[in-house]
C-alpha positions in Angstrom: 0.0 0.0 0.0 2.8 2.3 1.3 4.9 1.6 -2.3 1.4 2.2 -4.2 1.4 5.6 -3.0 4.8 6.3 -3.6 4.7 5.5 -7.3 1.4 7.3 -7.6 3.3 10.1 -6.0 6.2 10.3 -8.3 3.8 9.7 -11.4 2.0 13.0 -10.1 5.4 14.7 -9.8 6.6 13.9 -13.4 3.3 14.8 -14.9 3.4 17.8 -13.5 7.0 18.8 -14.0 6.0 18.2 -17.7 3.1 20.3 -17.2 4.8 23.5 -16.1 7.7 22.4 -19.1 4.9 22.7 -21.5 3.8 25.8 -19.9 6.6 27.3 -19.8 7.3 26.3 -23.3 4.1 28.2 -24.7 4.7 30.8 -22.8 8.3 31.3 -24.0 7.1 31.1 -27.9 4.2 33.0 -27.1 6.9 35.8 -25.9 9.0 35.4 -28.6 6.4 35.7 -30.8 5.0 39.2 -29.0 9.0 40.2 -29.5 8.8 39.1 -33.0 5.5 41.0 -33.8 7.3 44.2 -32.0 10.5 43.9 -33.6 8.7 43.4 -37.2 6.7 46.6 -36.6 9.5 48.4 -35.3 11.6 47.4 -38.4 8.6 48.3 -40.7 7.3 51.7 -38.9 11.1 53.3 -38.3 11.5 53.6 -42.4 7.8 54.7 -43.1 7.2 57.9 -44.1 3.4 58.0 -43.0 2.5 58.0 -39.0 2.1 54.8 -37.7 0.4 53.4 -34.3 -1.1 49.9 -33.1 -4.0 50.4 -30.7 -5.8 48.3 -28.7 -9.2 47.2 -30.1 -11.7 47.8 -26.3 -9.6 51.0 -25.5 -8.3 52.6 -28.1 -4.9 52.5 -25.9 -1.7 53.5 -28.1 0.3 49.8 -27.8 2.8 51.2 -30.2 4.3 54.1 -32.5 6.7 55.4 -35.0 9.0 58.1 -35.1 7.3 59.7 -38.0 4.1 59.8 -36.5 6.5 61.3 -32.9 7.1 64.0 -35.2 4.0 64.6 -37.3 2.5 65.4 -34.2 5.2 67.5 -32.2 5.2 64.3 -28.8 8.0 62.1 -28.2 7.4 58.5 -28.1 7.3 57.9 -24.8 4.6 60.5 -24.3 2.2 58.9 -27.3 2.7 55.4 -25.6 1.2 56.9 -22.7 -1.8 58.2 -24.1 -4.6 56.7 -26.3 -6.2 56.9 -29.9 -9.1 59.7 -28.3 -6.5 61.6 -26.7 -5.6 62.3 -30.0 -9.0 63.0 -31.4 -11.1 66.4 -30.9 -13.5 66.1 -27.8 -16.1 66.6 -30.3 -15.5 64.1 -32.7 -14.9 60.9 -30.2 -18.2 59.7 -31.2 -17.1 59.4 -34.3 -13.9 58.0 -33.5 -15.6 55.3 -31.7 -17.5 54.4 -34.9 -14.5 54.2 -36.9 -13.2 51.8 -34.7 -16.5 49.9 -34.5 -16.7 49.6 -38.6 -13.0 48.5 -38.3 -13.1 45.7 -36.1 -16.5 44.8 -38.4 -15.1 45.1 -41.6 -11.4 44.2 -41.1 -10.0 47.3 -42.8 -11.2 50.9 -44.1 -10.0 54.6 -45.2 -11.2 57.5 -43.8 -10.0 61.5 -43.5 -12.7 63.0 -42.1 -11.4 63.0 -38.4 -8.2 65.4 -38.0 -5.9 64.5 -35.1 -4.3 67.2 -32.5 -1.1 68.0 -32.4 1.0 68.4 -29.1 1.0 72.2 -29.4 -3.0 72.2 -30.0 -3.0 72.6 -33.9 -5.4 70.4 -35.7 -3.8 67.9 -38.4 -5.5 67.0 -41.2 -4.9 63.4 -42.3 -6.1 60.6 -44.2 -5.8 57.3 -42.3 -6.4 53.8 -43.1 -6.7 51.2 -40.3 -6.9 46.6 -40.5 -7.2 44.8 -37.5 -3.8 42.7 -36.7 -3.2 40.7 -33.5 -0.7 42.9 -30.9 0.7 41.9 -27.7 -1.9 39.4 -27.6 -4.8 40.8 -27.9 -6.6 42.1 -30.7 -5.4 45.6 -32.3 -5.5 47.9 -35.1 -3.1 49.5 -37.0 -3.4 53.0 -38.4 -1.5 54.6 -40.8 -1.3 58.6 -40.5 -0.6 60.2 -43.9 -0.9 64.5 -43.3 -2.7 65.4 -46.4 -3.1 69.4 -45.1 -0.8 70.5 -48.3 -3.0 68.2 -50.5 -5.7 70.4 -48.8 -4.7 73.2 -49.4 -3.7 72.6 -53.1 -7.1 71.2 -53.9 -8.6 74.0 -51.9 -6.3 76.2 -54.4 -7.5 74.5 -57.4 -11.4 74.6 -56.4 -10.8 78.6 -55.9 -9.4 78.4 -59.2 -11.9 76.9 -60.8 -14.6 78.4 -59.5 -12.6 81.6 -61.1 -13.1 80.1 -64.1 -16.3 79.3 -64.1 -17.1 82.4 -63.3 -15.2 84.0 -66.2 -16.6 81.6 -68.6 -20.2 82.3 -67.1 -19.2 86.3 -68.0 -18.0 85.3 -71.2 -20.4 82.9 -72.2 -23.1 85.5 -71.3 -21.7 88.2 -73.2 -21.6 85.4 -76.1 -25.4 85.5 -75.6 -26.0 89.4 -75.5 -24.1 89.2 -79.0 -26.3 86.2 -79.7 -29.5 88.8 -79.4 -27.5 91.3 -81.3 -27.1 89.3 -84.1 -30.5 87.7 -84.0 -31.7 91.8 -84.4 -30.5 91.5 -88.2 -31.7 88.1 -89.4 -35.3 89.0 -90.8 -37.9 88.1 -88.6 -40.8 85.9 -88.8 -42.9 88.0 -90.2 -40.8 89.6 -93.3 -40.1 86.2 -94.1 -43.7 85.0 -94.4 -44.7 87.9 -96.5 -41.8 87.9 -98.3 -40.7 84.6 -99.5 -44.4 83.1 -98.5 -43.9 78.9 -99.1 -40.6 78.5 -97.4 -38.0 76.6 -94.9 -35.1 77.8 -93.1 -32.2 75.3 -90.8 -30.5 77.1 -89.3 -28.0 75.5 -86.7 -25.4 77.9 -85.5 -22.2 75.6 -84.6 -21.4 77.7 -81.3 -23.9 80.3 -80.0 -23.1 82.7 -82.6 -22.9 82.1 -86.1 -20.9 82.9 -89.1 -23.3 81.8 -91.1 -26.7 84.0 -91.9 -29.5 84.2 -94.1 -30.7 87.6 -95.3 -34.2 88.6 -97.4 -35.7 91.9 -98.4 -37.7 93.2 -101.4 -38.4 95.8 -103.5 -41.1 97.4 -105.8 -41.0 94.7 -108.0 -38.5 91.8 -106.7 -37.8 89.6 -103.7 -34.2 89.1 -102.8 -32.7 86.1 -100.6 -29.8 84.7 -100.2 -27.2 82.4 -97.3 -24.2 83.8 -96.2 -21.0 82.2 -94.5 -18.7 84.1 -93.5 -14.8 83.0 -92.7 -15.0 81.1 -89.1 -17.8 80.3 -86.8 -18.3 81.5 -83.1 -17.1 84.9 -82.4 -14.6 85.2 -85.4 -17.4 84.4 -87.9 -20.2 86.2 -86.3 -17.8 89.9 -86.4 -17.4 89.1 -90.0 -21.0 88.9 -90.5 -21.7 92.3 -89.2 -20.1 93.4 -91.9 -21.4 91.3 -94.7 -25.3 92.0 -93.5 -24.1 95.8 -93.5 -22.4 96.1 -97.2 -25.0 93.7 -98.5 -27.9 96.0 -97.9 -25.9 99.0 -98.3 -26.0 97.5 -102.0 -29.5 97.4 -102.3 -30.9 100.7 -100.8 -27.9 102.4 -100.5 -26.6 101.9 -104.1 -29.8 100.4 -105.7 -28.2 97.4 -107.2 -30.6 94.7 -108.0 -28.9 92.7 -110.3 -27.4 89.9 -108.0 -24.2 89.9 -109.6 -23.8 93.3 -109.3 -24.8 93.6 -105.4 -21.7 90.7 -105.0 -19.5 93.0 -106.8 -20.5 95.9 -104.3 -20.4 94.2 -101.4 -17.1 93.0 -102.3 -15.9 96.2 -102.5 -17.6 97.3 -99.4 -16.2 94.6 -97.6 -12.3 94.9 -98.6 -12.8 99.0 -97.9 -13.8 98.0 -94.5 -10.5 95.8 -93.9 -8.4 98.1 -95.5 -9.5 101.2 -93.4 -9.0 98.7 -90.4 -5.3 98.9 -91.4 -5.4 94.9 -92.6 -5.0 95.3 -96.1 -4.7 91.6 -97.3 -6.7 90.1 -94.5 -8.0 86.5 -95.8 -11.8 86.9 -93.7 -14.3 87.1 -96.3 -17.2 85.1 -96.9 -19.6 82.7 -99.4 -22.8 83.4 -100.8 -25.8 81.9 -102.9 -27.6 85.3 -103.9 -31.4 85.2 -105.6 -33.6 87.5 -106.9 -37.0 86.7 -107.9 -39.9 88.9 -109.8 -42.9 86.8 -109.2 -44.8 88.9 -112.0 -42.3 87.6 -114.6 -41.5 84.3 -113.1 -38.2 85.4 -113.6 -35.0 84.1 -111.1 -31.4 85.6 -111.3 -28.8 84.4 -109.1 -25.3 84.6 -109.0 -22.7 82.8 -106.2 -19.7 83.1 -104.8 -18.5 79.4 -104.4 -22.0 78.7 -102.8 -24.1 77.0 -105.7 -28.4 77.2 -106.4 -30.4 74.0 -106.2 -33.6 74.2 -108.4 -35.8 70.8 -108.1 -38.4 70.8 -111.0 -40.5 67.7 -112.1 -38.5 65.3 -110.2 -35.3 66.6 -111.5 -32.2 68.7 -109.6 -30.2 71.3 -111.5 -27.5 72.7 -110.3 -26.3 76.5 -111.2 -22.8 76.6 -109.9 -21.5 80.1 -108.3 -18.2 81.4 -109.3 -15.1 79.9 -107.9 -13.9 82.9 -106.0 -15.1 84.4 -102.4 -16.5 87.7 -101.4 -12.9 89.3 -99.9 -8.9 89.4 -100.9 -8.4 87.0 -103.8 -6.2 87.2 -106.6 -7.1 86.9 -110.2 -10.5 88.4 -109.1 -13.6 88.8 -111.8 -16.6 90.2 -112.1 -19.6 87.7 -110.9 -21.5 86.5 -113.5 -25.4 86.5 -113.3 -27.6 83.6 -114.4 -30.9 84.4 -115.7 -33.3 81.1 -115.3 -37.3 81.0 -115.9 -39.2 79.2 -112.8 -42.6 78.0 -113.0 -44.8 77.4 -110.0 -44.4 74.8 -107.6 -40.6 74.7 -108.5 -38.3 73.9 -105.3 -35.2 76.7 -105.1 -32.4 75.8 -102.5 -29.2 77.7 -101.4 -27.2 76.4 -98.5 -23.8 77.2 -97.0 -21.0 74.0 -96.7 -21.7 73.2 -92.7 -24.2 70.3 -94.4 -22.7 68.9 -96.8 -19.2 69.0 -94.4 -20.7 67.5 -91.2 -18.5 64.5 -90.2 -21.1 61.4 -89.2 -22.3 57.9 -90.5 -20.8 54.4 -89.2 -17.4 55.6 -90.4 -17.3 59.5 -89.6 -16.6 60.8 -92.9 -18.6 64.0 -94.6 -21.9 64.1 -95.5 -20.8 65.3 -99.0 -22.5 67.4 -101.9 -23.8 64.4 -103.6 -25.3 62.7 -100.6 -26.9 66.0 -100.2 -28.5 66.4 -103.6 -30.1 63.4 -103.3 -31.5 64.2 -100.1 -32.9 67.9 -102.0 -34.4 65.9 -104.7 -35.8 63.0 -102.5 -38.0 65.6 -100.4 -39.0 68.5 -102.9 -42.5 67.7 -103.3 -43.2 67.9 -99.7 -44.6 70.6 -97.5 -42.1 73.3 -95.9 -43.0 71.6 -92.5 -41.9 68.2 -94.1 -39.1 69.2 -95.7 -37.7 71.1 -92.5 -38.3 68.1 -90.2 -36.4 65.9 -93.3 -33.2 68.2 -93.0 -33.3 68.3 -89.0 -33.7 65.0 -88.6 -31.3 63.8 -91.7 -28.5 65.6 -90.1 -28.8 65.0 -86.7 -28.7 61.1 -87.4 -25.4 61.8 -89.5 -23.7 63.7 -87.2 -24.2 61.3 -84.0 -22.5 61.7 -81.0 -19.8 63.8 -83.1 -19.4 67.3 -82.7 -20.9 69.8 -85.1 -18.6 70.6 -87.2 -19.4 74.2 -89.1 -22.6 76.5 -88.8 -25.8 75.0 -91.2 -27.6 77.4 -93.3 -30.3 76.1 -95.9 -32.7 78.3 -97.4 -35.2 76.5 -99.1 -37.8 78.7 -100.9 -41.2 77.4 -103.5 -42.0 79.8 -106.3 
């Protein structure tokens, strides 16, 4: 009995003299691991450029730092380790601190910069942070990293002043744009002169930018109607100057100078047009512009017209006929001669068409090339016999198909006028 319990005895001894070895044996990797986790933080965090800190996951306790972060915000080491994450954190933003570190823990990881931290002499920081959970000393952690972001700040700060700078200027500019916009609507004919003038009649007109180079002018007479579209050099701004001066010399060679033979009011208003540039001290200036001018007496059925690059469409019984303009512009040219004037008898229901290039030039279709002249003819021809209303919706609609998502590429004038 007495040796029973001595073996039992010493059985109990070595099981638990393995016991504590065991112990002791977690507890010794268990501590080198802790010194392992430090060591690999310090050897990470001592040659980052960002703040860095491990806190503790209930608390919010400071378990660890880097120098960076010592200096971002003006405390030494020691003093951070004594503190913890809320000490850090305006009074009036620990609530949301707290959620932070609730989402955190619940998501594993985030990014935030909408909580600044304060700096040992009081100064708020602002910084952009992102934070994982890692295990720490044992216990669960997280790890922040501290990046100061107040130039970033400050530059985007700068850039959104800057902007909004802009924005205002372009606001200015863009309404001055649409004060000349109303100037230069005051010229075009209005509604009412162009239903008693022209009568059975269509007009597109789609100004690339808010102004237009492009314009389309009627008047009359005792005895004939006049009409005619106009592009002038350029678009926008540029284009819409130019055709100030066009609408001005044009009409000056009507009533001023009663010409009413249309190749006669080109010749004027060429001259009227170079005089203006050259008393502007730009002799040999290239701004100038096209024109399809027509002039119809409706007692004779007679139509003259004469062009300056810019041809006359005349649909009649299902057929298109083209009277071509002369090859030279209104403004500087060399080799320059007189514009010839065609004389052509129109009967009633006949379709008459002048246009400036933006149409037949728009960029479009499954491969992004031009519209083109010829596509365009087809397109006259195709819709003649239709009403105003018709052929107006035809040419909107034609157009806008073409050109797609692509950018307008020149103002669109087309004057379309039944005898």
């Amino acid at each position: 009995m007495q040796e029973t319990l001595i073996i039992s005895s010493f059985i109990f001894l070595i099981l638990s003299v393995l016991l504590l070895g065991i112990v002791f044996f977690w507890q010794r990797k268990n501590i080198n691991s802790l010194r392992i986790e430090k060591a690999n933080f310090e050897s990470i965090s001592n040659e980052a450029n960002d703040g860095m800190l491990v806190i503790d996951i209930a608390d919010g306790r400071i378990h660890n730092t880097n120098p960076a972060l010592a200096t971002m915000l003006g405390y030494s080491h020691s003093q951070l380790t004594l503190l913890s994450l809320f000490d850090l954190h305006p009074k009036n933003m620990l609530h949301r601190s707290s959620e932070v570190i609730a989402d955190v823990w619940e998501k594993g990881g985030m990014v935030y910069q909408d909580i600044p931290f304060i700096k040992a002499d009081g100064v708020l920081l602002s910084a952009e942070c992102s934070a994982k959970v890692i295990p720490y000393a044992g216990r669960p952690s997280v790890l922040i990293y501290v990046r100061d972001i107040t130039e970033r700040l400050k530059m985007e700060k700068e850039i959104s002043l800057k902007n909004e700078l802009i924005e205002e200027k372009n606001k200015n500019i863009t309404d001055s744009i649409r004060y000349a916009k109303r100037i230069q609507d005051s010229f075009l004919p209005s509604k009412n002169i162009m239903d008693e003038t022209l009568q059975d009649y269509f007009v597109l007109f789609k100004p690339k930018d808010i102004v237009s180079g492009d314009f389309y002018w009627v008047s009359k007479n005792d005895k004939k109607i006049f009409f005619a579209a106009i592009d002038c050099t350029g678009h926008g701004v540029p284009g819409a100057f130019v055709s100030i001066v066009a609408f001005v010399h044009i009409q000056r060679a009507l009533v001023r100078y009663n010409k009413i033979i249309p190749s006669e009011m080109l010749d004027k208003l060429n001259e009227g047009v170079l005089e203006f540039f050259s008393q502007q001290g730009k002799s040999g200036i290239k701004d100038g512009m096209d024109i399809a001018l027509c002039s119809l007496d409706r007692e004779t059925m007679q139509l003259e017209f004469s062009g300056a690059n810019n041809s006359m469409y005349l649909v009649r019984n299902n057929e298109l006929l083209e009277f071509k303009a002369d090859k030279q512009p209104i403004g500087e040219y060399l080799n320059r001669k007189p514009f010839t004037n065609k004389i052509i008898p129109v009967k009633k229901g006949d379709m008459v068409y002048l246009c400036t290039d933006g149409y037949a030039d728009q960029f479009g279709g499954q491969k992004g090339k031009k519209f083109k002249y010829s596509q365009l003819e087809k397109l006259l021809l195709s819709m003649a016999e239709n009403t105003k209303e018709e052929q107006m919706n035809t040419m909107e609609t034609t157009i806008e198909n073409w050109k797609g998502n692509l950018e307008q590429t020149d103002d669109i004038t087309v004057v379309g006028v039944r005898i």
